[in-house]
C-alpha positions in Angstrom: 13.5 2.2 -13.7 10.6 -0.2 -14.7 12.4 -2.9 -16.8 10.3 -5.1 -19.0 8.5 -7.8 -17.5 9.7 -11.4 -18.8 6.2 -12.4 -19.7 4.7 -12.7 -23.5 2.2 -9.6 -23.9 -1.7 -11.2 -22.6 -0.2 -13.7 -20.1 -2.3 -13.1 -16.8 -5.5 -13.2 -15.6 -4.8 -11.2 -12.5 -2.1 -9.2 -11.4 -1.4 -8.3 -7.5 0.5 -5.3 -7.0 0.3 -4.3 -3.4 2.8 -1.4 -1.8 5.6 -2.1 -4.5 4.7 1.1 -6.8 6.2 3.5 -4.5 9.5 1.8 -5.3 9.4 1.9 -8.7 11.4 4.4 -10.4 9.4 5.5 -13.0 6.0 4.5 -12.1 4.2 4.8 -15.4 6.5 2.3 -17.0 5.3 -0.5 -14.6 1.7 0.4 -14.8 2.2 0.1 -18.7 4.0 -2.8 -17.9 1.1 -4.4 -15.9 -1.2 -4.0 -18.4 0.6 -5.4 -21.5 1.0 -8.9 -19.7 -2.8 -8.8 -18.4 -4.9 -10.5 -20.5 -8.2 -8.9 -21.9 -10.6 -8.8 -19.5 -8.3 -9.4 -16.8 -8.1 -7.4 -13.3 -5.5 -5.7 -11.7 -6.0 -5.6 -7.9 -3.3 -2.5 -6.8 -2.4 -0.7 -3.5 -0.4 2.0 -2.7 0.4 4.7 -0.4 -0.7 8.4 0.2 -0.1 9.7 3.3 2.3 7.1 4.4 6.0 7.6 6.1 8.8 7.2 3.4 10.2 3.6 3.9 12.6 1.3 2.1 14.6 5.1 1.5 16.4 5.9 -0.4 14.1 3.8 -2.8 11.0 5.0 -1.8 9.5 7.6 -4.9 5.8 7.9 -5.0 2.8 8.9 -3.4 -0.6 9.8 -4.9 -3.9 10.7 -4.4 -7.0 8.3 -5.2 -7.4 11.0 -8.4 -3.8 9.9 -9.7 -4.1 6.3 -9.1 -7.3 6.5 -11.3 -5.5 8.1 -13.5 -2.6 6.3 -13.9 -4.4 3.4 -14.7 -6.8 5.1 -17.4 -3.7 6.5 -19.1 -2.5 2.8 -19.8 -5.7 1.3 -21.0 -7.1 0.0 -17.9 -11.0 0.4 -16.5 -10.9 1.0 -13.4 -14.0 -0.6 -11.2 -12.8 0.3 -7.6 -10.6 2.7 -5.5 -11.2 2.6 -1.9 -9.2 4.1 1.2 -7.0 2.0 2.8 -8.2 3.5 6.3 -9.1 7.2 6.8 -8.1 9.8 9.4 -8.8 7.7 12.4 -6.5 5.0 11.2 -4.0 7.6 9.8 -3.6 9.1 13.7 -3.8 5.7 15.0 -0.8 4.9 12.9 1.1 7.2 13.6 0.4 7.7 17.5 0.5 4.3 18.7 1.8 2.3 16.0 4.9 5.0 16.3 5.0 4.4 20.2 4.8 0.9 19.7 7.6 1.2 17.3 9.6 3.5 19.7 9.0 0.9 22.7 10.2 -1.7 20.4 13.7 0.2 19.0 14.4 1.3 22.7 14.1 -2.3 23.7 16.4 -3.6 21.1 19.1 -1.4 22.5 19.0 -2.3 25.8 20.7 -5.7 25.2 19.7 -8.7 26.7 16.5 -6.7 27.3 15.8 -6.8 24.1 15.3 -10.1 23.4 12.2 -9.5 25.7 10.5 -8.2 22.2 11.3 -11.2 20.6 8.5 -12.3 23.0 4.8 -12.7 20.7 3.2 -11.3 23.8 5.0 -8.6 24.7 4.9 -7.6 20.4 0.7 -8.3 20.8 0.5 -5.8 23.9 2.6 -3.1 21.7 1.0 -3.8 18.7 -2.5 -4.8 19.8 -4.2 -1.2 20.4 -3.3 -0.2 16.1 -4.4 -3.8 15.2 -7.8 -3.8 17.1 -8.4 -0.1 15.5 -7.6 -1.5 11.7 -10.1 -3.7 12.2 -12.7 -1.9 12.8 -12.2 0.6 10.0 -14.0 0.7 6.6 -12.1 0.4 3.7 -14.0 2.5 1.9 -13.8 5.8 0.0 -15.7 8.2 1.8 -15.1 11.9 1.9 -12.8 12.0 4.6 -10.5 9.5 3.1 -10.5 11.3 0.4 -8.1 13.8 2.3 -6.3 11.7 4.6 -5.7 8.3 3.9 -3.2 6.0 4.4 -3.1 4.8 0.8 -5.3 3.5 -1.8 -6.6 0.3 -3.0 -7.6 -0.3 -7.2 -9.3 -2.8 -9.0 -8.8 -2.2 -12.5 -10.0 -4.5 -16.0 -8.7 -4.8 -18.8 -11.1 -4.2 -21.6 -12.1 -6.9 -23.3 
């Protein structure tokens, strides 16, 4: 459940929101939330995810497409200037194949006892974790028509009219 945010109505100029949503109970009430404390004319910057593995469980409720994180910002007031792709399919697979085998290197590690302090090592983490890394870097974060489909999550910059 969304409680009410201990801030007077019109309090902010900007409110950052990034990959809590999902966690929120009932999403609707924080997005009405977030835009009683924003000022008029102020922004909401706002990710979340789409096609992203559940985490934080059993606290993990919500996924949407770019389509219902526009409109669940229009339905509480807000303009919304901006949705972009947070990746796209290439980063999607990447995620999932080496960021999972990465993980998978890392978890076996961790069992093998005094082995697995070895991951505590930055290198041995940048080796595992470099390939995903370089990959994300080099991907748009924009909304093309493949991200439409198959995205990671989305990204919103909404306003509060004025």
């Amino acid at each position: 459940m969304a409680a009410p945010l201990p801030f007077a109505s019109a309090t902010f100029d900007t409110v950052l929101c990034t990959s809590v949503l999902e966690h929120v109970y009932d999403a609707e009430a924080a997005v009405n939330e977030i835009a009683r404390i924003l000022k008029p004319g102020g922004r909401l910057i706002i990710t979340v995810p789409f096609l992203y593995p559940t985490h934080e469980a059993p606290y993990d409720f919500w996924r949407t497409t770019h389509w219902g994180l526009r409109s669940v910002l229009t339905r509480h007031g807000l303009e919304v200037d901006t949705v972009a792709a947070q990746g796209g399919p290439v980063l999607l697979v990447t995620h999932y194949r080496i960021g999972g085998f990465a993980q998978l290197v890392m978890l076996i590690a961790t069992r093998l006892g005094r082995f697995g302090s070895l991951i505590d090592n930055r290198l041995v983490r940048a080796l595992l974790a470099g390939p995903q890394d370089l990959i994300r870097s080099r991907v748009s974060y924009r909304l093309t028509r493949l991200s439409r489909a198959a995205s990671l999550g989305y990204m919103a910059i909404a306003r509060k009219p004025l």
